[in-house]
Phi, psi and omega in degrees: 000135189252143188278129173278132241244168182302351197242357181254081164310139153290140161268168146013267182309330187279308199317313208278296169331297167295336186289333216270335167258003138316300185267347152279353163288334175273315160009277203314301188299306170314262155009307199283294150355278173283318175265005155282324196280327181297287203298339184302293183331303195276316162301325151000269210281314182266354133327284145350287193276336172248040166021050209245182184282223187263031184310298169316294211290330146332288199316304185283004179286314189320299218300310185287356157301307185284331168278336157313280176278355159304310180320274212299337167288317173275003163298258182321343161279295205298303207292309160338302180289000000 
């Protein structure tokens, strides 16, 4: 990849491009983010409030892994169509 110099302009169409894969990557990382970190969070606290081993937060890590990537899969099925 070559760094482009002032005289070398983006166009229209790449500038829009690059932006729209910008903003499905950030989707995507946001999206992830939050539903692994939410569910981590919430076995956390109920660890916490019943005072169990690290059961919740096993259980509920699996659960925001697997809803992470079910999510980014229907992302990426839409962004596709």
């Amino acid at each position: 990849m070559s760094i482009r110099n002032e005289k070398e302009k983006l166009k229209p169409g790449e500038r829009s491009q690059i932006m729209n894969a910008l903003s499905l990557f950030t989707h995507i990382g946001l999206t992830m983010a939050i539903c692994i970190g939410g569910c981590i969070w919430f076995g956390r606290f109920l660890d916490n409030t019943f005072d169990t081993g690290p059961i919740f937060i096993l259980v509920f890590a699996l659960v925001g892994i697997v809803s992470a990537f079910w999510t980014v899969y229907k992302i990426v099925i839409k962004t596709i169509k």
